[in-house]
N, C-alpha and C positions, 0 to 999 in steps of 0.2 A: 583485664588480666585473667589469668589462668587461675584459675584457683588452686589445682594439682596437679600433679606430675599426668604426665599423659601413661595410661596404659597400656598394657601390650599392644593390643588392637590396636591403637590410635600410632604405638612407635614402627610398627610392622606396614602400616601407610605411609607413615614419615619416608621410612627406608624404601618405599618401592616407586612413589614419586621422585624421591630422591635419583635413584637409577634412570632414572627420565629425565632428569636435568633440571628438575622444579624443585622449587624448595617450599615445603610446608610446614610451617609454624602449627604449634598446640591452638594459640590464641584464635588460628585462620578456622582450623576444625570444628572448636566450641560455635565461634560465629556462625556458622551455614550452618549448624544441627539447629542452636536456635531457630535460625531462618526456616528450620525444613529442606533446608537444599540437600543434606547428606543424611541418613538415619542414624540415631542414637545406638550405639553400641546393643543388643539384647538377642535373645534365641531364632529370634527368625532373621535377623542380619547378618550374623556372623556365623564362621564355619572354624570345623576344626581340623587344623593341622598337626600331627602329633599329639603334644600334648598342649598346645595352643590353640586359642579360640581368635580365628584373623577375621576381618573383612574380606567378602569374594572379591575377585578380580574385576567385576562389574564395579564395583563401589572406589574401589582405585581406579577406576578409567575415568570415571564421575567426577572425583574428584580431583584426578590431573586436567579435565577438562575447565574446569571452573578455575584454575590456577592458570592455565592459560588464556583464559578471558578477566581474570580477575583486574590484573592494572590498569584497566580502559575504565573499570567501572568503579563509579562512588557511592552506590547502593547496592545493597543484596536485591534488592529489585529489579534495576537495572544489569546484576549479572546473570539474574534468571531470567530476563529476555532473549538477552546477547547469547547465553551459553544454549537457551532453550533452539533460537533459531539456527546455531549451528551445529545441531544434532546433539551437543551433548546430552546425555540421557538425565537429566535433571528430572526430579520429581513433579507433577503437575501439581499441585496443591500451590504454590510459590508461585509458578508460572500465572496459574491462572489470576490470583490474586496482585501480581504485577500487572496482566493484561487490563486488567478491572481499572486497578489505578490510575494508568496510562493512559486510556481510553476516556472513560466518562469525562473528565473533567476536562478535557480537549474539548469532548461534544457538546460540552455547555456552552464553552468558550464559541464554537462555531455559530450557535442556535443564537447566543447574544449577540454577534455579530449581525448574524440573517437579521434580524432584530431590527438593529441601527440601519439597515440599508435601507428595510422596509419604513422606518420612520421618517428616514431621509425623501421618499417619495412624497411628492406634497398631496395635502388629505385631499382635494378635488380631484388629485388625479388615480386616487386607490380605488380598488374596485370595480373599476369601470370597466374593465377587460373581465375574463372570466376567473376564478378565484387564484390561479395556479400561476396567473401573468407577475402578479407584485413578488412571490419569491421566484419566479427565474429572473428575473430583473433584478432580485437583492442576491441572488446566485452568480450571475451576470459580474455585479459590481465584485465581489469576492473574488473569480475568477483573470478578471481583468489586474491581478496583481502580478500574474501569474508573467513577469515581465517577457520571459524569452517567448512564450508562444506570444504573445499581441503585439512584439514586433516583428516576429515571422509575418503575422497576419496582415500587420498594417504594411509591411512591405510589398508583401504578396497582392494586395489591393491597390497600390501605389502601382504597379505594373499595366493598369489599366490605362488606357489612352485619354477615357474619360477624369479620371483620377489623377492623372500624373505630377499634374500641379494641386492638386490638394491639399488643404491644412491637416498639420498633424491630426487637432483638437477634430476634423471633420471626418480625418481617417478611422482613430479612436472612438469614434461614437457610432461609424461601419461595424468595428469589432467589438464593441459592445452589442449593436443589432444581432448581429451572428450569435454569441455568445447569450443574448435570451433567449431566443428559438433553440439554440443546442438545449439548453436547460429546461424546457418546455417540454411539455408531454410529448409530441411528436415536433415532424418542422412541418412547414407550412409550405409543402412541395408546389403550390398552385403556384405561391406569391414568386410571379416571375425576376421581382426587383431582391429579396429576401435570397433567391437561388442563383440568381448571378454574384452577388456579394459572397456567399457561400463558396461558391466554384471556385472565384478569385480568390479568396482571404487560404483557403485548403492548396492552391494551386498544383492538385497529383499531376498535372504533366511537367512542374518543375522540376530543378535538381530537388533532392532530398536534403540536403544540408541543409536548402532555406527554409525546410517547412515541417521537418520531423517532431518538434518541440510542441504547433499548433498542431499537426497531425495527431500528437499525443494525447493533447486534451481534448480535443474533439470528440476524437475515440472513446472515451472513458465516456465523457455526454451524452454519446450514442447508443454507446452501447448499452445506458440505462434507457435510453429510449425504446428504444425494444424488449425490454425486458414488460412484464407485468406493475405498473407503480402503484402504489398505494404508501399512505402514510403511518408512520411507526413514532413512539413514542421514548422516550429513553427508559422510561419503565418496560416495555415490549424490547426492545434492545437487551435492555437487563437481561429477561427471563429469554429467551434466544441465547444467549452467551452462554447462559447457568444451566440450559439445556444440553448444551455440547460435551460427550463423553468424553474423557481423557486421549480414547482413539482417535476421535473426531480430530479433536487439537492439535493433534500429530498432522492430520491428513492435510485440515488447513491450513498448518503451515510451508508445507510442500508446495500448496495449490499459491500459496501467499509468494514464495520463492520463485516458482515456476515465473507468478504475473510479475514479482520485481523485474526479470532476466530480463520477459517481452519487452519492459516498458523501458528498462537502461539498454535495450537495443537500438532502439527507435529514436533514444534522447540524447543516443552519444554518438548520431549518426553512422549507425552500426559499425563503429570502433569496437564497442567489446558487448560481450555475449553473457557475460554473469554479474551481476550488481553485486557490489563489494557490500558484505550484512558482517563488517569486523568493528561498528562504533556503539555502543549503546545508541547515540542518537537513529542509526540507520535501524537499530532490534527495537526501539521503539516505535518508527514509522509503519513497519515489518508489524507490530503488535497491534498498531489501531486499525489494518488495515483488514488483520487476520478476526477482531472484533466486531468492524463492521461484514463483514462478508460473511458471518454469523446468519446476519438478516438478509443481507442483499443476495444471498443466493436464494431465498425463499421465493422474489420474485420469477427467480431462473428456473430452464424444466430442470430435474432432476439430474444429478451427475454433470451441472454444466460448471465449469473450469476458468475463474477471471482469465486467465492469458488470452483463451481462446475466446472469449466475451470480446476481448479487445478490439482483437484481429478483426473478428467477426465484423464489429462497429464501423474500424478503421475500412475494412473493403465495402458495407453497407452504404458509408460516405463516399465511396470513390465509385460507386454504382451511380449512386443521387446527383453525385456531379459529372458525372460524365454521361449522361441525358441529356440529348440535344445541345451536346459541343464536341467538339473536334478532343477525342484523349488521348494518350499513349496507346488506349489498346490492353485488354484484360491481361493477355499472355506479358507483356512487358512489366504491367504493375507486380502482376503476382510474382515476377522473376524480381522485384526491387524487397516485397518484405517476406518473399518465402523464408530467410533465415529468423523474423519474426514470429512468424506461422511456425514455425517445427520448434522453437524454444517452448512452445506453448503446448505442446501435445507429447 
């Protein structure tokens, strides 16, 4: 409840989102100042008109934005993700403190996961490979849920003459093979039986419908493959994130939009060109995403762009499999995700 009548200030916002078709309660205003989403009535926020002292025009635009993100969302949290990733000028201090929230405790959640996979490996068979092999294998099993790409893939495998009659359970454990080498420091370009499985499972001389989804993740695998790796901690995470200025956060989220656009190009077999960021749950994926790439650009040179990481990844692979077999031909590929390629630059 309100405790008192709203002030000039506060009825002079009433009346100008009102004029916009939004209706703003006293109760909604005290909430977000609490939050930090809107500033507290004082001399450096308000301006005067006559013989009144308003809110500038910036601060009603703030605030009609948050009114129109407001009924999607059931936290103040959650509205300064959603309002933050569609531009509305929301203060950073909220935002950041939502990305925080959002973010780590997923990354636990993952790290316990990687966990169980690794313990699921039986103990004579850990370590026997080089240190990096039992978490792409526990990477591997997490991946493998990722249902639409590993029936692209197992499809795509199935096309093989050798294959054709194979057991699901035999096809399934192909894309898992594939799927720890993606996860792997690099791939294993020698292993000739590793790179046909590869060729087949990605199929770029297919249509695209059947293969966009597994093309998708691949990509993303790849495209840390080439990158610089090395291992980071959630404390190192932490202090990367709390490093990032306010500017920053702005820029990463552009850089964060740009790579949603690539990657709902590519997964909705280029039907549409911008990924819908209108749910809390899509400004929270939007948030862990702009969190980690905090860090994972550190690996990248300077000024490099996930969209274009992707791409990059995505034609890296349709290099490596089109090595000694019959392809489409560069001119043809690049004519299939050039509207990929240009979302991202």
């Amino acid at each position: 409840m309100v405790r008192t009548e709203p002030n000039a200030a506060d009825r002079h916002l009433i009346q100008l989102t009102a004029a916009c078709g939004l209706e703003l309660s006293p109760y909604q205003l005290e909430r977000w100042r609490t939050a930090g989403l809107i500033p507290r009535p004082g001399p450096n926020t308000l301006v005067r008109v006559g013989n009144a002292k308003v809110y500038p025009l910036e601060t009603a635009a703030l605030v009609a934005g948050l009114l129109v993100c407001a009924p999607q969302c059931r936290t103040n949290e959650d509205l300064a993700l959603l309002a933050f990733f569609n531009e509305v000028p929301v203060p950073c201090d909220p935002v950041r403190a939502a990305l925080l929230r959002n973010y780590f405790p997923e990354y636990s959640k993952v790290r316990e996961r990687e966990n169980e996979e690794l313990q699921r490996i039986p103990a004579e068979h850990r370590d026997q490979d080089r240190p990096w092999y039992d978490w792409a294998e526990a990477a591997a099993a997490l991946d493998m849920e990722n249902k639409t790409a590993v029936r692209q893939m197992r499809d795509n495998l199935r096309r093989r003459r050798d294959l054709a009659t194979a057991s699901r359970a035999e096809l399934d454990e192909r894309v898992r093979g594939v799927l720890i080498w993606l996860n792997a420091p690099v791939l294993p370009t020698h292993d000739s039986v590793f790179m046909a499985d590869l060729r087949a499972a990605m199929a770029f001389a297919g249509p695209p419908a059947q293969s966009r989804a597994a093309w998708l993740l691949a990509a993303h695998c790849h495209s840390e493959q080439l990158a610089e790796r090395g291992e980071t901690s959630g404390l190192e995470r932490l202090e990367a994130f709390l490093a990032a200025t306010d500017d920053e956060l702005r820029i990463l989220r552009e850089q964060v939009r740009e790579s949603l656009d690539a990657m709902w190009y590519m997964a909705s077999e280029g039907c549409s060109r911008q990924f819908d960021l209108h749910s809390p749950r899509m400004a929270r994926l939007a948030g862990r995403m702009l969190v980690e790439w905090t860090t994972a650009r550190q690996a990248h040179p300077s000024g490099a762009r996930p969209a274009q990481l992707l791409v990059d990844g995505l034609r890296s692979l349709w290099s490596l499999c089109s090595t000694d077999s019959v392809g489409e031909g560069r001119t043809a590929f690049q004519r299939r995700t050039r509207r990929t390629a240009t979302t991202s630059q």
